[in-house]
C-alpha positions as CSV (number, residue, x, y, z in Angstrom):
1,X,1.3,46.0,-50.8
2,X,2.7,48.5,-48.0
3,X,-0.7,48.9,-46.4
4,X,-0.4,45.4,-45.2
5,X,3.2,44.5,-44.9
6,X,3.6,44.6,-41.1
7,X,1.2,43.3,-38.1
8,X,-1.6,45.6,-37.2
9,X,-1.5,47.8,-34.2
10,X,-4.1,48.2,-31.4
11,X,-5.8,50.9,-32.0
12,X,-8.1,50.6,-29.0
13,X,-9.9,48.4,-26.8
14,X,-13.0,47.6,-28.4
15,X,-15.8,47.0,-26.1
16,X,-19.4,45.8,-27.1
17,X,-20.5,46.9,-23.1
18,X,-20.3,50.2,-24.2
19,X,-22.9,50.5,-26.6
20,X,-25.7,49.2,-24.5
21,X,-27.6,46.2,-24.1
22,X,-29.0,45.6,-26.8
23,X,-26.2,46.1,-29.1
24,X,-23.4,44.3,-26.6
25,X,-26.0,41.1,-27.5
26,X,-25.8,41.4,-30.8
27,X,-22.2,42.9,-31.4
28,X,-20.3,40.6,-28.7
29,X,-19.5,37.8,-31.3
30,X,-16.8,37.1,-33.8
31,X,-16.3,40.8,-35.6
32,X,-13.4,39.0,-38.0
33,X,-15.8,38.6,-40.4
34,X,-14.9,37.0,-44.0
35,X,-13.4,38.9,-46.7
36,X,-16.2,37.9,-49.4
37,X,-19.9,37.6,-48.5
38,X,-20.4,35.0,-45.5
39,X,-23.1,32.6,-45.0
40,X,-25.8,34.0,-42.9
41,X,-27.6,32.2,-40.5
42,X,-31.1,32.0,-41.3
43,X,-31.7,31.3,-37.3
44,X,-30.0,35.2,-37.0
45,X,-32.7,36.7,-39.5
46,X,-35.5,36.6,-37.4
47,X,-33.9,38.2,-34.2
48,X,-32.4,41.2,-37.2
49,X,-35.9,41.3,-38.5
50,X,-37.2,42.7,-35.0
51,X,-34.5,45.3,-34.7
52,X,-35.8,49.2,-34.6
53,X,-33.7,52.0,-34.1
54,X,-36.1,52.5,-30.8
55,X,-35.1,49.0,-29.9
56,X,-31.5,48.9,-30.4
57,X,-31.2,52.6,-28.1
58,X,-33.5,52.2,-26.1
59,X,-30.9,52.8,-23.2
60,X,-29.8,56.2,-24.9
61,X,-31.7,58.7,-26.9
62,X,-30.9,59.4,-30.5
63,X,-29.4,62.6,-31.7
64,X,-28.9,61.6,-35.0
65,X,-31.1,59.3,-37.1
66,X,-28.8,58.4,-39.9
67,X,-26.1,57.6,-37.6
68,X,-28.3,55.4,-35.8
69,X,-29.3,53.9,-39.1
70,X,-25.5,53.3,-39.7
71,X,-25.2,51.3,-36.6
72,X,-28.3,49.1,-37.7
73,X,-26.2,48.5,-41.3
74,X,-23.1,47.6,-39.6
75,X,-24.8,45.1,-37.6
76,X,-26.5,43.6,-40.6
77,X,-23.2,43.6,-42.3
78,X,-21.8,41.7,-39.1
79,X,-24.3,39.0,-39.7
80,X,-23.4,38.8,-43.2
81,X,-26.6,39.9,-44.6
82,X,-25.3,41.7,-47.4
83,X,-28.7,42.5,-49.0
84,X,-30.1,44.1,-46.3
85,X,-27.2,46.2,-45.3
86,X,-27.2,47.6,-48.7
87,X,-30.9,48.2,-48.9
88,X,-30.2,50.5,-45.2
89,X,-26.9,52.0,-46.6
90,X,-28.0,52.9,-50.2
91,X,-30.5,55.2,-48.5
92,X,-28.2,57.1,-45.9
93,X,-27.0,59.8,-47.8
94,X,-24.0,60.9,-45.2
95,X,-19.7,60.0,-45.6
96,X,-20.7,57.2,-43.3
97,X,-23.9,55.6,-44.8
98,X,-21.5,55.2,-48.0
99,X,-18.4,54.1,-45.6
100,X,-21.0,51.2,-45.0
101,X,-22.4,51.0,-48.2
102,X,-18.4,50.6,-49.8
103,X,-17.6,47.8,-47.1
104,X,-20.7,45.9,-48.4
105,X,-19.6,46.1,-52.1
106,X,-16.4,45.4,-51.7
107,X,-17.2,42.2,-49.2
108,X,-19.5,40.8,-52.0
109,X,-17.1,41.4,-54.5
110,X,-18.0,44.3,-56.2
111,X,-14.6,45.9,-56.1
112,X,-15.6,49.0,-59.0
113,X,-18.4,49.7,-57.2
114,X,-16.9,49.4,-53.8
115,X,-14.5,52.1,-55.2
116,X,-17.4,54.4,-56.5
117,X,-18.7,54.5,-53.3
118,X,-15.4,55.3,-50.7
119,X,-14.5,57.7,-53.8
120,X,-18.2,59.3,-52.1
121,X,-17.3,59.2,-48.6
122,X,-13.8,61.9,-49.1
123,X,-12.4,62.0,-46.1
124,X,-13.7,60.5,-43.0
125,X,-12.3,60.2,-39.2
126,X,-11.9,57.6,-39.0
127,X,-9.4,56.7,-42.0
128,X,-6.7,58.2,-39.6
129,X,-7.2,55.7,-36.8
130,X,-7.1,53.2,-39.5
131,X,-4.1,54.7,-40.8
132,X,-2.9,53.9,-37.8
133,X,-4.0,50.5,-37.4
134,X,-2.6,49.4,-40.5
135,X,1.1,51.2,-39.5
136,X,0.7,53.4,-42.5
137,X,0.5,57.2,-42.7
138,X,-2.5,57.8,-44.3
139,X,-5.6,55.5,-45.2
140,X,-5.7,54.3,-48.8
141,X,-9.5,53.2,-48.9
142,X,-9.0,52.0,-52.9
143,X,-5.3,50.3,-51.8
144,X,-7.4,48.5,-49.2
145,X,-10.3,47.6,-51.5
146,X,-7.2,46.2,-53.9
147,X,-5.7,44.0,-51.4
148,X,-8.9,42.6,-50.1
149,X,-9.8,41.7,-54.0
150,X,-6.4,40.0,-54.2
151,X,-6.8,38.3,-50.9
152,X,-10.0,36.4,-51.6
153,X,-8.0,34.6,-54.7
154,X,-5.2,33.8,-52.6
155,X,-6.1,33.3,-49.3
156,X,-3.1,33.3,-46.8
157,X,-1.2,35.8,-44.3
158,X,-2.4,38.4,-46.4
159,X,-6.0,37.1,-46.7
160,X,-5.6,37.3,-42.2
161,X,-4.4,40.5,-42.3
162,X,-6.7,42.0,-44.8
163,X,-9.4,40.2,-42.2
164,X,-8.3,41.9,-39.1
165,X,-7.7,45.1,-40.7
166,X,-11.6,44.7,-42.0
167,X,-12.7,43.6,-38.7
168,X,-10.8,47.5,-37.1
169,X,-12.8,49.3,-40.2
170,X,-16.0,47.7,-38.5
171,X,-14.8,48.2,-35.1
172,X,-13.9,52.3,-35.7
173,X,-16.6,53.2,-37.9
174,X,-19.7,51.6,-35.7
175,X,-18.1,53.6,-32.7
176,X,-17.8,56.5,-34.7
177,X,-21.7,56.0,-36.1
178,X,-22.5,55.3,-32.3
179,X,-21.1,57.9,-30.2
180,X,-22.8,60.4,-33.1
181,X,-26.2,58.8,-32.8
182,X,-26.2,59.4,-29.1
183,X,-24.4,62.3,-29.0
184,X,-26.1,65.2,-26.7
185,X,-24.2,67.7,-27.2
């Protein structure tokens, strides 16, 4: 598939500092999550349990709830808690809550309804940095959704790629939920 036939570019410096203490705790970890659905660590539940929204910006004030909610999904989805980043996706009604909401289908292996649910975010920002990322022109959310489906049966080079491309989604969408969130303007 073209989407993943060179190396990935740098797209930026990712840097779990930036989002406060809280989050550079939780987020400053292994982000090159599995394609499929993990193994959670039960020991992680109970620290995940006790996050709040107030909690987790309690260095910034919130401008936008939903985004904020966003953030909290991604972090679930870090973790590999599937079930519980759905349950706080499925009821974020935004592009982004159903950006989160497709990554989670498509990492448990619900590749149609991974699809039905990019096919409801349109077009969002940050499918050109991922463009980019990926050396392509534009962002083929379903392409992606395709090659990740073929790369859990065969894992290999493409299985790595499809990984770290994943692990740039994460990356650009929870600073994209973030800066929103706290955004004062």
């Amino acid at each position: 598939m073209a989407l993943l036939a060179g190396s990935m570019s740098a797209v930026g410096d990712f840097s779990p500092k930036h989002y406060g203490p809280v989050f550079t705790e939780l987020i400053d970890r292994d982000r090159c999550r599995p394609l499929d659905g993990g193994t959670p660590a039960a020991s992680d539940a109970s620290v995940l349990d006790e996050l709040t929204l107030e909690t987790m910006f309690a260095h910034a004030d919130i401008a936008d709830e939903a985004m904020a909610r966003c953030c909290l999904s991604g972090v679930w989805l870090l973790y590999d808690f599937l079930d519980e980043s759905h349950t706080i996706s499925q009821g974020i009604a935004t592009p982004s809550g159903s950006f989160w909401h497709g990554i989670m289908h498509r990492r448990e292996g619900d590749f149609s309804n991974a699809k039905h649910w990019f096919r409801k975010v349109g077009q969002h920002p940050v499918y050109e940095q991922l463009a980019a990322a990926a050396r392509e022109h534009s962002w083929d959310p379903f392409g992606f959704v395709d090659a990740c489906e073929e790369a859990v049966r065969q894992d290999g080079d493409e299985a790595e790629r499809c990984r770290e491309l994943q692990q740039t989604e994460w990356e650009l969408l929870f600073d994209y939920c973030y800066e929103k969130a706290v955004d004062t303007q």
